[in-house]
TORLODO-300259 format. One record per residue (C-alpha): residue number from 1; residue in three letters; x, y, z. Coordinates in Angstrom, 1 decimal, padded with zeros to 4 digits. Layout:
TORVO   n res   east  north     up
TORVO NUM ALA      X      Y      Z
...
END
This chain:
TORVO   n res   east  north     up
TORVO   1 UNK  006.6  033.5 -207.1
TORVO   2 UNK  005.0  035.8 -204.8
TORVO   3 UNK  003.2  038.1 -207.3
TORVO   4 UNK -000.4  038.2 -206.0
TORVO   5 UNK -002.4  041.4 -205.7
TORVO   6 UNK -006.2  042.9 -205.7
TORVO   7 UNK -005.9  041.4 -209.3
TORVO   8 UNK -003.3  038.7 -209.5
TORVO   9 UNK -003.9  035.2 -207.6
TORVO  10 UNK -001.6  034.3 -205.1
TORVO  11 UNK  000.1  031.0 -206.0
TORVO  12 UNK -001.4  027.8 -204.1
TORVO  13 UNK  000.9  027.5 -201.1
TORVO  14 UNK  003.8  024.6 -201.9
TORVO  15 UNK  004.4  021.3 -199.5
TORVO  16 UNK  006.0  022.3 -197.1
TORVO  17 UNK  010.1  020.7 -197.3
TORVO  18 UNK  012.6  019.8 -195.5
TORVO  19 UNK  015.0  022.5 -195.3
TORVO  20 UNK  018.6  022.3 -197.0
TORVO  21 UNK  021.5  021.7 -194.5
TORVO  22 UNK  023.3  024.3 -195.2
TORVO  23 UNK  020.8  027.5 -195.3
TORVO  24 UNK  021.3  030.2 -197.7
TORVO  25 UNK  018.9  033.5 -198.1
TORVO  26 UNK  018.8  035.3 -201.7
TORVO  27 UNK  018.1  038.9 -202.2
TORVO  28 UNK  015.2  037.8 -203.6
TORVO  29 UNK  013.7  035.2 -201.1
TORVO  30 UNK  011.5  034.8 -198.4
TORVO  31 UNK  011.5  032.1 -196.2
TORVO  32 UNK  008.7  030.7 -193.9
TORVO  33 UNK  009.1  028.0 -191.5
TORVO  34 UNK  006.6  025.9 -190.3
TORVO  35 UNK  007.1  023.9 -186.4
TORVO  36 UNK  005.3  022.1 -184.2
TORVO  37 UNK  005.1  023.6 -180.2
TORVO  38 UNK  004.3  020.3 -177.8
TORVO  39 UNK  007.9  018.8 -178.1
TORVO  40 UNK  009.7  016.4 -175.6
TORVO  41 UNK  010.8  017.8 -172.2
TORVO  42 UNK  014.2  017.2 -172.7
TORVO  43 UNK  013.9  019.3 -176.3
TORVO  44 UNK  012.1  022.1 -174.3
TORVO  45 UNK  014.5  022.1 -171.7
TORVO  46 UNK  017.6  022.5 -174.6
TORVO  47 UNK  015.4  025.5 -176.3
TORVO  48 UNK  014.5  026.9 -172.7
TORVO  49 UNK  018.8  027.5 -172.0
TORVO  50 UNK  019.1  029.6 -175.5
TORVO  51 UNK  016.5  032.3 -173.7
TORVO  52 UNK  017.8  035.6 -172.0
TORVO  53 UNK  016.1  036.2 -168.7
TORVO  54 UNK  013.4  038.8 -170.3
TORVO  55 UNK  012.2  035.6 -172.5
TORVO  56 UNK  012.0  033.6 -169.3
TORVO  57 UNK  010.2  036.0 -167.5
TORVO  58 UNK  007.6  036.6 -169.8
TORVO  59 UNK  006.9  032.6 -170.2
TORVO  60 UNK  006.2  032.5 -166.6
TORVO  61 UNK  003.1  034.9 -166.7
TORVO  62 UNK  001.1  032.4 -168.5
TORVO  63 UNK -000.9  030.6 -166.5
TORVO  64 UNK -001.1  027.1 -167.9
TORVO  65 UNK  002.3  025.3 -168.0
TORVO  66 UNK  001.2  024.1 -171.8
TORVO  67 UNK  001.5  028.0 -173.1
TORVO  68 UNK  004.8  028.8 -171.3
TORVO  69 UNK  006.2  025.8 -172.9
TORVO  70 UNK  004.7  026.8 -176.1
TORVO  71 UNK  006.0  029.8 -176.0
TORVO  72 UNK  009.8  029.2 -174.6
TORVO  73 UNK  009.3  027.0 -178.0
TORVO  74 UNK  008.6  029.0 -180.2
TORVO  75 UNK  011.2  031.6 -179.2
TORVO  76 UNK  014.1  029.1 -178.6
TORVO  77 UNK  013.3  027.9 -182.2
TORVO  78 UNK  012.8  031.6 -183.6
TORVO  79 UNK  016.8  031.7 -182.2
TORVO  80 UNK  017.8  028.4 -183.6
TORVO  81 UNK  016.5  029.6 -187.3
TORVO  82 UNK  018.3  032.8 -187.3
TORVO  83 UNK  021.4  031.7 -185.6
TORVO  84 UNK  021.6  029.1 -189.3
TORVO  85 UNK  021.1  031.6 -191.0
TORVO  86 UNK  023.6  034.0 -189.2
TORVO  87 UNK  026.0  031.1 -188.5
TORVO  88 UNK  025.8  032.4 -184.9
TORVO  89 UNK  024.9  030.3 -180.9
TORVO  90 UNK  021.5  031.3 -180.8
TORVO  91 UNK  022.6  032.1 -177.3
TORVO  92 UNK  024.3  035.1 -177.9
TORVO  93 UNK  021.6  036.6 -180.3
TORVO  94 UNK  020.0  039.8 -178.8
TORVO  95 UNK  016.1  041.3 -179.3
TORVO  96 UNK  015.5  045.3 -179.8
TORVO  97 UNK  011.6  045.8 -179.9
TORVO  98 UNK  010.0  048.6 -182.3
TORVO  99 UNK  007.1  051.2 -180.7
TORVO 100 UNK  004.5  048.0 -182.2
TORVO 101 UNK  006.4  045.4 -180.0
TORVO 102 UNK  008.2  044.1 -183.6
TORVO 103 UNK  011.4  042.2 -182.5
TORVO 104 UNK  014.5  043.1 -184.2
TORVO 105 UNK  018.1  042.1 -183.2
TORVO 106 UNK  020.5  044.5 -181.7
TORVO 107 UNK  024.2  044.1 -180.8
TORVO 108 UNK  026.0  042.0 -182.9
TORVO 109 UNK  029.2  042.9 -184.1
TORVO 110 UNK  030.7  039.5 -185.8
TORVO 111 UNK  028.4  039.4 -189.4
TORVO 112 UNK  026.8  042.8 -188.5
TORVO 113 UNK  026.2  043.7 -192.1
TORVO 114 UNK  024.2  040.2 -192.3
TORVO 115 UNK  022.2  040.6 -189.3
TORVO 116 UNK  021.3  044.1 -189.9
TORVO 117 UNK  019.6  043.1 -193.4
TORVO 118 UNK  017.7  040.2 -191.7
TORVO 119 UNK  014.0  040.3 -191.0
TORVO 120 UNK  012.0  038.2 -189.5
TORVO 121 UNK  008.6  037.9 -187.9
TORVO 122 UNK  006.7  035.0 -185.5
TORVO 123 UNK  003.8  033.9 -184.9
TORVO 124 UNK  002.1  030.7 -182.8
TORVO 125 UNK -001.2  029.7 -182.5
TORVO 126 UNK -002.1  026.3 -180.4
TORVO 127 UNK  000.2  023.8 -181.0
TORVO 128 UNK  002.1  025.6 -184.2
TORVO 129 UNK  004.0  028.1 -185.0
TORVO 130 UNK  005.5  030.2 -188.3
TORVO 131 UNK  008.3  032.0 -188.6
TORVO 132 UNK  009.5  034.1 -191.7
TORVO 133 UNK  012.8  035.1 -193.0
TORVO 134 UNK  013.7  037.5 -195.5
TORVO 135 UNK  016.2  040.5 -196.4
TORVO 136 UNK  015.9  043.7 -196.1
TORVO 137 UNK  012.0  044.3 -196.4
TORVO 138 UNK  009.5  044.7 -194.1
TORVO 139 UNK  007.2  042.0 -193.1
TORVO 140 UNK  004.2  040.7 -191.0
TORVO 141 UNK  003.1  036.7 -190.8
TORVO 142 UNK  000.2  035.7 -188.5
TORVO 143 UNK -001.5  032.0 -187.9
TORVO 144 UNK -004.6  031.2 -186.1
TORVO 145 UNK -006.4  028.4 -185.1
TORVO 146 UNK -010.1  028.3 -186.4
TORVO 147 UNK -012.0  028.7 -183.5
TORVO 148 UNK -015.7  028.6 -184.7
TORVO 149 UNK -017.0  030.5 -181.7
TORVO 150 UNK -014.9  033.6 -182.3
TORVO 151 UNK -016.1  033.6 -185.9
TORVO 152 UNK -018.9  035.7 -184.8
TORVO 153 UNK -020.5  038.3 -186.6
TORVO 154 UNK -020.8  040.7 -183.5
TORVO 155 UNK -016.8  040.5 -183.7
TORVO 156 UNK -016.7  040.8 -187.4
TORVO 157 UNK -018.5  044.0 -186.8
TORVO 158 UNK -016.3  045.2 -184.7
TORVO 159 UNK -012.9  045.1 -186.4
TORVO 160 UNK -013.4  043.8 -190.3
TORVO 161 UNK -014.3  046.9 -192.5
TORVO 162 UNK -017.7  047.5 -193.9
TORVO 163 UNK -016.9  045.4 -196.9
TORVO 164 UNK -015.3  042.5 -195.0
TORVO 165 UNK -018.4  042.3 -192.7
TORVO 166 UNK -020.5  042.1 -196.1
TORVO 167 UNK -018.3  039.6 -197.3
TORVO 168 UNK -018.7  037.3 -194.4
TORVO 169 UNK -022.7  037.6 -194.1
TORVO 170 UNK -023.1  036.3 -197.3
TORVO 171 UNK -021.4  033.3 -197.1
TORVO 172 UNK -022.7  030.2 -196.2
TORVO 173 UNK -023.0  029.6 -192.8
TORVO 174 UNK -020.5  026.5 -192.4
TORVO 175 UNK -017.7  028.6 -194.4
TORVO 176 UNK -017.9  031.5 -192.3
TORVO 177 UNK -015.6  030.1 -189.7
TORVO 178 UNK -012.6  029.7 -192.1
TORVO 179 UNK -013.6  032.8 -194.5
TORVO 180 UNK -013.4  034.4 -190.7
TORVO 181 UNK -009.9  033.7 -190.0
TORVO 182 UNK -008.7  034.2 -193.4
TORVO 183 UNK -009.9  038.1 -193.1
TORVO 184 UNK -008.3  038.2 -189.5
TORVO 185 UNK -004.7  036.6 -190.1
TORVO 186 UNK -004.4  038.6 -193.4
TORVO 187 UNK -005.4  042.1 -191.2
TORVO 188 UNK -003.0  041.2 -188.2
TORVO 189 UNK  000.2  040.6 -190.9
TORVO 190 UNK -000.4  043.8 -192.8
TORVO 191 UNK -000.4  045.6 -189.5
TORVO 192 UNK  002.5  043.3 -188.6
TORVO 193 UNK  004.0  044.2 -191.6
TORVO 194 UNK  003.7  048.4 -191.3
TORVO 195 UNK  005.8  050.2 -188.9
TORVO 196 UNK  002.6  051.9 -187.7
TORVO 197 UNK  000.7  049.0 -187.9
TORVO 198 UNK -001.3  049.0 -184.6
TORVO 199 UNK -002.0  052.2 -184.8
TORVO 200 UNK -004.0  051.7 -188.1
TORVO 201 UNK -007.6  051.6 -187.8
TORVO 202 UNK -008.9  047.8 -188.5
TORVO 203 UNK -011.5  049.0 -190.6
TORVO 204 UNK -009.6  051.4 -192.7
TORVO 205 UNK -008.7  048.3 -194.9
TORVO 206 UNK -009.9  045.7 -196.5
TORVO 207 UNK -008.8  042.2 -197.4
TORVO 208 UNK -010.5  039.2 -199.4
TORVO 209 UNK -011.3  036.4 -197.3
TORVO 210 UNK -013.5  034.1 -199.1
TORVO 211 UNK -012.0  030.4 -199.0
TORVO 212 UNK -010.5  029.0 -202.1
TORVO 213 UNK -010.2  032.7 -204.0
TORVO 214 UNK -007.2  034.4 -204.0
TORVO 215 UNK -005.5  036.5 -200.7
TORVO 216 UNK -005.3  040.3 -201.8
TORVO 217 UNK -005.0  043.6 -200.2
TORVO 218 UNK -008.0  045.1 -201.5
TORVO 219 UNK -008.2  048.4 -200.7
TORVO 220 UNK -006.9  051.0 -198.5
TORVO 221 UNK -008.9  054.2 -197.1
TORVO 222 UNK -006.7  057.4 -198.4
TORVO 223 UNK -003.8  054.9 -199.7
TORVO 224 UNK -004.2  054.0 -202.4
TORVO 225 UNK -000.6  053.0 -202.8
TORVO 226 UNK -000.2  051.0 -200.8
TORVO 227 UNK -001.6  048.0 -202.3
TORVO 228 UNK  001.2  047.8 -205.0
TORVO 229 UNK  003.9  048.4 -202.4
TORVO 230 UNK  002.9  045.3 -200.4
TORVO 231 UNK  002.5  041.1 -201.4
TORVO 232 UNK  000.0  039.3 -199.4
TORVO 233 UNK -000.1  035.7 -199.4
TORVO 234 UNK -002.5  032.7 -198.0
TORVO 235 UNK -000.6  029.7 -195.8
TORVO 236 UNK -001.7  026.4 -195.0
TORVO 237 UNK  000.0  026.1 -191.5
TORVO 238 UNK -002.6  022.2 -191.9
TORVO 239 UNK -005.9  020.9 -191.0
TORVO 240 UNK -007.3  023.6 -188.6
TORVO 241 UNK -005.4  026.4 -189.2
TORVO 242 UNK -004.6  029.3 -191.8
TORVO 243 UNK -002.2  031.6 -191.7
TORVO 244 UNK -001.3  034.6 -194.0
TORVO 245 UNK  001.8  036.2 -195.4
TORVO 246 UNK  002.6  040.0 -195.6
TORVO 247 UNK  005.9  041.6 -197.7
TORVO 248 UNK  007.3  044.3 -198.9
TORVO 249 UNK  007.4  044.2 -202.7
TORVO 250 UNK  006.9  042.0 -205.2
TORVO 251 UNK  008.0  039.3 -207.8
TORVO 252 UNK  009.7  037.8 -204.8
TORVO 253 UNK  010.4  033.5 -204.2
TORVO 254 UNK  008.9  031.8 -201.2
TORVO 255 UNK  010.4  028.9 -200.0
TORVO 256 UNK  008.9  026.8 -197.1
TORVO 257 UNK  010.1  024.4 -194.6
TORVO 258 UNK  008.7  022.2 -191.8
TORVO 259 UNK  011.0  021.9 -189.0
TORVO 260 UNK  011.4  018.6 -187.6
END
C-alpha cells in the first residue's frame, strides 16, 4: 500500500515480478516498470521502427551512439507498455507534451475513454530505465545513477532547501553520496508530478533523504497542503541506483515489474 507521508513510512519497495500476460490496471493501482537499456541490436532496431520521426530526431542529437540507443530504448519500450495496456501497435500511439515537457497521448479514437484516463511518466538513467502507469492521477518518477562526484555539497547548496543541505552535512561522509540522490530523485518527481512543476523553486520544499528512513514530503513553503494531497515513495531501480515515486493521493497499490 502506498500510504507513506511526513509521518507514515513508506513500505519497503517489493521484488520486482514478472508481469502477468494479460495486463490489467485498477482504479486503484500504480504500476512501475523496471528495464534494462543496452539490449541486442536486432531488439533495438525492432523498438527503433515503433518511433515517429520527432523521437528519431531527438536520438540523433546525442552524441555518443550508446545514449541514442538508450534512449530509442527507453521510448520504444515506454510504447510497447502502454500499447498492453491499451491493447493498441505501439506504432500508432501519439505524444502531446504539457508547458513542463510532460508527455501525454493525443489522438486516439479506438479505446479513447481508456487512453484519456492513462498516465504515465519515464525516466532513464545509465543503463536503466522506470516507467509508471496509473489512472487518472497525476504523477512524477525519477532514477539516477549515484554518481559520487555530483554529490557535492556546493551543488547541495544550490538546489536542496536549507533543511535538505543540513541534512546532508551531517551525515557521515561515505552516506552522503546515496542520502544525495535520494533528496534529488524525490525533488525532480514531485516537480515531475505538478503541472507547474519546473517552475517551483527547488528550495521551496523539502524532502527526507537520509538512507534507510522513510521517503516523505516534508514540508512545503506557503502549502501546506500539499503534503496530504501527494504519496511519495523510495525505489530500488538495484545496486547503484535509487529512484523515487511521486502520486496523487493516497491509500493506493503498487505493483512492480522487471521487463525482460
Amino acid at each position: 500500500m502506498i500510504t507513506n507521508g511526513s509521518t507514515k513510512p513508506d513500505p519497503i519497495s517489493p521484488e520486482w515480478e514478472r508481469p502477468p500476460g494479460q495486463l490489467t490496471l485498477e482504479d486503484d493501482e500504480v504500476h512501475v516498470w523496471r528495464a534494462e537499456l543496452d539490449l541486442p541490436d536486432a531488439v533495438v532496431h525492432q523498438l527503433r521502427q515503433t518511433l515517429d520521426p520527432a523521437e528519431v530526431s531527438r536520438a540523433r542529437r546525442f552524441h555518443f551512439e550508446k545514449d541514442r540507443s538508450r534512449f530509442m530504448v527507453a521510448r520504444g519500450l515506454l510504447r510497447t507498455i502502454l500499447g498492453s495496456y491499451l491493447n493498441l501497435d505501439p506504432q500508432i500511439l501519439r505524444f502531446g507534451y504539457g508547458g513542463q515537457g510532460k508527455p501525454f497521448l493525443i489522438g486516439i479514437r479506438d479505446n479513447a475513454k481508456d487512453a484519456s484516463a492513462l498516465r504515465f511518466n519515464l525516466s532513464h538513467s545509465g543503463g536503466v530505465a522506470l516507467i509508471v502507469v496509473t489512472l487518472n492521477r497525476e504523477l512524477g518518477i525519477d532514477l539516477e545513477r549515484i554518481r559520487p562526484e555530483l554529490a557535492t555539497e556546493t551543488i547541495a547548496e544550490q538546489f536542496f532547501s536549507a533543511q535538505e543541505s543540513a541534512t546532508l552535512r551531517a551525515l557521515p561522509a561515505d552516506v552522503q553520496p546515496e542520502a544525495f540522490f535520494n533528496c534529488w530523485t524525490r525533488k525532480e518527481a514531485y516537480l515531475k508530478a505538478r503541472a507547474d512543476g519546473l517552475s517551483f523553486p527547488l528550495d521551496q520544499f523539502s524532502v527526507s533523504l537520509i538512507p534507510g528512513e522513510p521517503a516523505a514530503l516534508l514540508s512545503l513553503l506557503g502549502q501546506p497542503d500539499e503534503i496530504a494531497r501527494w504519496s511519495l515513495i523510495h525505489l530500488n531501480p538495484g545496486s547503484g541506483y535509487v529512484g523515487a515515486l511521486v502520486v496523487e493521493g493516497r491509500g493506493l497499490r503498487l505493483r512492480t515489474f522487471q521487463l525482460s
